[in-house]
C-alpha atoms as one frame of an Amber mdcrd trajectory, in Angstrom:
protein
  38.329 -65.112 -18.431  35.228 -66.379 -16.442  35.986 -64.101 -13.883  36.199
 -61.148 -15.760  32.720 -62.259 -17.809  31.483 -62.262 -14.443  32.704 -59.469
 -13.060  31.091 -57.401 -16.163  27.835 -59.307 -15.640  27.758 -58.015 -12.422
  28.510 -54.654 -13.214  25.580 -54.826 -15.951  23.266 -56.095 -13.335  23.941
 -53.195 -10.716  23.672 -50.476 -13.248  20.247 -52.111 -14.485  18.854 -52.162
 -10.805  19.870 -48.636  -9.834  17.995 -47.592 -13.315  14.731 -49.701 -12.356
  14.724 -48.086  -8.876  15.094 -44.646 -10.319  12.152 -45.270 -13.188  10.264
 -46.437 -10.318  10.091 -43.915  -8.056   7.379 -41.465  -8.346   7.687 -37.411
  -7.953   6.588 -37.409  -4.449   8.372 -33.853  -3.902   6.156 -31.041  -2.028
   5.435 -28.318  -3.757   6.254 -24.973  -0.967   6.950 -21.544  -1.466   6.163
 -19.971  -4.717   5.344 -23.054  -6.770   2.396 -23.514  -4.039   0.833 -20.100
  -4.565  -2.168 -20.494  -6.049  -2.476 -16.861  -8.623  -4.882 -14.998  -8.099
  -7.160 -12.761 -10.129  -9.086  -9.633 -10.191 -13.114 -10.039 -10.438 -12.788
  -6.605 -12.599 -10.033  -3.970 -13.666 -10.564   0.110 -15.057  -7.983   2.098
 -16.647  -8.169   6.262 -16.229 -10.220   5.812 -13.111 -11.939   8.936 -11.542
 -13.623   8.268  -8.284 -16.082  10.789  -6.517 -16.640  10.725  -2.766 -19.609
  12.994  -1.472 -21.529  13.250   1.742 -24.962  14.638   2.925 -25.389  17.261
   5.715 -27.892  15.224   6.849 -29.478  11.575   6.909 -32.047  10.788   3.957
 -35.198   9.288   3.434 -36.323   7.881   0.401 -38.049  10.659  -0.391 -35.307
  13.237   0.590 -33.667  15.558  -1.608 -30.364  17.840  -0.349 -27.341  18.884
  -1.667 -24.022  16.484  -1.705 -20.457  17.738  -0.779 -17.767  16.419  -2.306
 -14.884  15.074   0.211 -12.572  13.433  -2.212 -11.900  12.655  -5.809  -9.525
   9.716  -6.434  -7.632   9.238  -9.862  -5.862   6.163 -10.940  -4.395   4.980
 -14.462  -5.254   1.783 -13.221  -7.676   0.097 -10.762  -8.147  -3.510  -9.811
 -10.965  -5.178  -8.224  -9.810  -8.247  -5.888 -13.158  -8.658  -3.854 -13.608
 -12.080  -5.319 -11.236 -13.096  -2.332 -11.611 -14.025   1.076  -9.911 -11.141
   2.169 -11.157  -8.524   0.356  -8.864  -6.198  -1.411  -8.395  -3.187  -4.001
  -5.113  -2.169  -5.884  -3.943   0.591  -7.411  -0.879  -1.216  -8.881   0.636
   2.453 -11.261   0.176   4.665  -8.419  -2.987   7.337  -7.404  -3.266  10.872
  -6.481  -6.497  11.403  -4.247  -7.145  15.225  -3.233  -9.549  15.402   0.420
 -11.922  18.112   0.353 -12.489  20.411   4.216 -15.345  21.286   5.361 -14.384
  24.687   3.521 -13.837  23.196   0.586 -10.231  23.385   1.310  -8.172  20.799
  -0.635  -5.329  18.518   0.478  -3.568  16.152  -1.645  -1.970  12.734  -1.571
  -0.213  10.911  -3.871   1.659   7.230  -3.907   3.244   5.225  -6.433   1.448
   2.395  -4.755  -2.329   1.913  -3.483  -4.172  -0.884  -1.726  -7.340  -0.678
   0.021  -8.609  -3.600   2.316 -12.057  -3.705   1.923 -13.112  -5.365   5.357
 -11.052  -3.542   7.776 -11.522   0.361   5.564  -7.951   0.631   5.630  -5.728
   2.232   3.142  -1.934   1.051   2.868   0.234   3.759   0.442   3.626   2.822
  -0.672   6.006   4.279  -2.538   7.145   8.188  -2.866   4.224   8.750  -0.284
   3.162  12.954  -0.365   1.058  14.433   1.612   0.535  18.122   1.073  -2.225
  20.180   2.808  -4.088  23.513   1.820  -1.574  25.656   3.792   1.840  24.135
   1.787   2.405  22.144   5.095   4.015  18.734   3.214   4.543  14.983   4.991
   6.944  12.979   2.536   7.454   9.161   3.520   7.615   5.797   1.929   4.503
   4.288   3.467   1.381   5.770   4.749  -1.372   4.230   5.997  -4.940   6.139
   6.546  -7.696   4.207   8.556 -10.704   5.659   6.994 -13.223   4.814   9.739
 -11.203   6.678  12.316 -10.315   9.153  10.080  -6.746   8.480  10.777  -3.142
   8.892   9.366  -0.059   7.175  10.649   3.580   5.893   9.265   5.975   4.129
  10.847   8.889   4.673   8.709  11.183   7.888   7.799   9.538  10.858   7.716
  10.029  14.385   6.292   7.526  17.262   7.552   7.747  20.712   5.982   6.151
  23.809   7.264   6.519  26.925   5.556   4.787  28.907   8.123   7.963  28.737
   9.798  10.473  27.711   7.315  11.272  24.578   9.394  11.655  21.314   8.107
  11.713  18.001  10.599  12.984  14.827  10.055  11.827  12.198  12.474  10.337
   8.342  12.191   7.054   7.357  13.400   4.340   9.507  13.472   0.463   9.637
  13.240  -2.827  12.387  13.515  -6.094  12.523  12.650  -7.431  14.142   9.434
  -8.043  17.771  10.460  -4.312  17.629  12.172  -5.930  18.979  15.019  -3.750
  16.164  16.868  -0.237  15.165  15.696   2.219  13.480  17.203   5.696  11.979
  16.326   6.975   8.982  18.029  10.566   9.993  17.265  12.673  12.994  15.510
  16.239  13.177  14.735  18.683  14.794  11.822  18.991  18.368  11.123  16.023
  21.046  12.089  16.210  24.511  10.479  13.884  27.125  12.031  13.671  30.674
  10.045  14.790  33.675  11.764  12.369  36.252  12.060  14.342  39.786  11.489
  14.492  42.217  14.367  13.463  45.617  13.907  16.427  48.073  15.520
């Protein structure tokens, strides 16, 4: 009977230590991944946004008056201002259509279910049901676009689709990039199915 009172003593007395050691320790666990992000949150946000993008034939003075031309308008259901950051940025988180302007007043639009624009380094990453289609009805359809506005510059490295209806062809190919007039173009790599219209011969 001593034994067994001991034995149940003993018990007691483990079960007490291991619940001391536990109430003792302290949550010493790292926080990593996700429950280390810091959020993060816009210095100012507009809804129905209309931006106007002009340019002057010339340089001006302070005293200078001449006419503007506009390049590009921008619309957006909703903007958001993130250059309270280090890395300055700009989203356009429920898509944007933006239509370019030629120098004959030509238009070309672009739209994206996605925007961001990285203030610093004038570069402009599109994602999302990415369309490009110029004055002539030429169209570029990919999932990501990006246009590096200080080199006036438009490339994609994913899937593309390019239609021409100049020709009736239609190309499928992945990689590709040219500069803003399209006066060079180039596509790292095509593939799938190419239909050319036939042009009907006169007997």
């Amino acid at each position: 009977m001593i034994r067994k009172s001991r034995n149940i003593l003993k018990c007691f007395a483990t079960v007490f230590t291991v619940a001391i050691l536990f109430m003792s320790c302290g949550d010493n666990y790292e926080r990593v991944g996700e429950e280390a992000v810091k959020p993060i949150y816009p210095q100012g946000v507009a809804q129905n946004l209309t931006l106007t993008y002009t340019k002057t034939t010339k340089e001006l003075g302070t005293q200078d008056q001449d006419s503007s031309q506009v390049i590009a308008v921008l619309t957006s259901p909703v903007y958001e201002d993130f250059d309270n950051q280090v890395f300055k940025f700009r989203t356009f988180p429920n898509g944007l259509k933006v239509d370019f302007f030629d120098d004959n007043n030509q238009k070309s639009v672009i739209t994206a279910d996605y925007g961001i624009v990285y203030t610093q380094t004038d570069l402009i990453d599109l994602q999302g049901n990415v369309v490009l289609e110029s004055h002539d009805g030429k169209k570029l359809e990919a999932p990501q676009m990006f246009f590096d506005r200080s080199n006036n510059w438009i490339f994609t490295e994913e899937a593309f689709t390019f239609t021409n209806p100049e020709d009736g062809s239609i190309m499928n190919g992945e990689g590709m990039d040219f500069n803003r007039n399209r006066s060079y173009f180039k596509a790292h790599k095509t593939f799938g199915l190419m239909t050319i219209k036939e042009k009907e011969l006169d007997d």
